[in-house]
N, C-alpha and C positions, 0 to 999 in steps of 0.2 A: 760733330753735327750740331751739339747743343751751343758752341760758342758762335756758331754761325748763326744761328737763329737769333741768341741774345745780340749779337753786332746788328744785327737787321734791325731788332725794335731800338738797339741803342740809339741807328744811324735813324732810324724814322722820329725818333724821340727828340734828338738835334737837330731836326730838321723843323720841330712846331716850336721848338724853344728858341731858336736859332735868334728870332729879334730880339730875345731877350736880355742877352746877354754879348758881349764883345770878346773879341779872340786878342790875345797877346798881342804886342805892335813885333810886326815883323818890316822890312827893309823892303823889300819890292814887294808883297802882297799887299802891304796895308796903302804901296799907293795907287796901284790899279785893282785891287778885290780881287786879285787874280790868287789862285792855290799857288807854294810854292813851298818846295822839299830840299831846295838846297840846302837848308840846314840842319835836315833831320836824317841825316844819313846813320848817323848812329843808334837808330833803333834795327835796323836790317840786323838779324841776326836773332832777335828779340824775339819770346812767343806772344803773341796778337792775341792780349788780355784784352775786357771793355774797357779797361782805363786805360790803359794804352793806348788803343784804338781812338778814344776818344781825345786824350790828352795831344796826340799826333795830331787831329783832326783840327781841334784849335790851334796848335802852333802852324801847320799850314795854312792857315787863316781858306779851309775849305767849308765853302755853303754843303754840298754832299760830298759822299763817302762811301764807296763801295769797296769791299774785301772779296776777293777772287783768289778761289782757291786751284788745285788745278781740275781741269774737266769743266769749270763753269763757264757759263755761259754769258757773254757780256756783249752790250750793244757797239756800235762802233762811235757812237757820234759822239762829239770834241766838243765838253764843258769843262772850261777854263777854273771854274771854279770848285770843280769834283778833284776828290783826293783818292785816289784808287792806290789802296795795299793789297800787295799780291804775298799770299801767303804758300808753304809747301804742305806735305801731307800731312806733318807735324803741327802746324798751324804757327810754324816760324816765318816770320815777317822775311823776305827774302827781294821785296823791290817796288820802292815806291815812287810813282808817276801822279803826275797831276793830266787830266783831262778826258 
């Protein structure tokens, strides 16, 4: 529950710094701004530390970021440029989507 909290203020904290700084150059995100995980597929498996979480978060080149564990509750609507990690009870990274 506590890593959950701290991803919240990490994801709210990337979010006021967010102009500040630039995300890695990735291949199809960096030319439409769009999120994009095809090449992070090797973190699934992985437990959903804040650096991680955040480290993944710029290499998807994602403006937000939500961690969905299970039972939560998440809206439905399609932002291109949100990086949603779905974690299990463990808080292992088990499936990452963009939108």
């Amino acid at each position: 529950m506590a890593l959950r909290h701290a991803l919240a203020s990490l994801s709210l904290l990337a979010l006021l710094a967010g102009c500040g700084s630039q995300p890695p150059a990735q291949q199809t995100a960096e030319i439409n701004g769009d999120c994009s995980v095809d090449n992070l597929q090797g973190v699934l498996g992985k437990t959903a530390s804040a650096e991680l979480v955040e480290q993944v978060q710029q290499q998807a080149n994602a403006k937000t970021l939500r961690v969905l564990a299970p039972g939560d509750a998440a809206t439905m609507d399609y932002n291109p440029q949100r990086l949603n990690i779905d974690i299990d009870e463990s808080e292992v990274i088990i499936r990452l989507t963009c939108g």
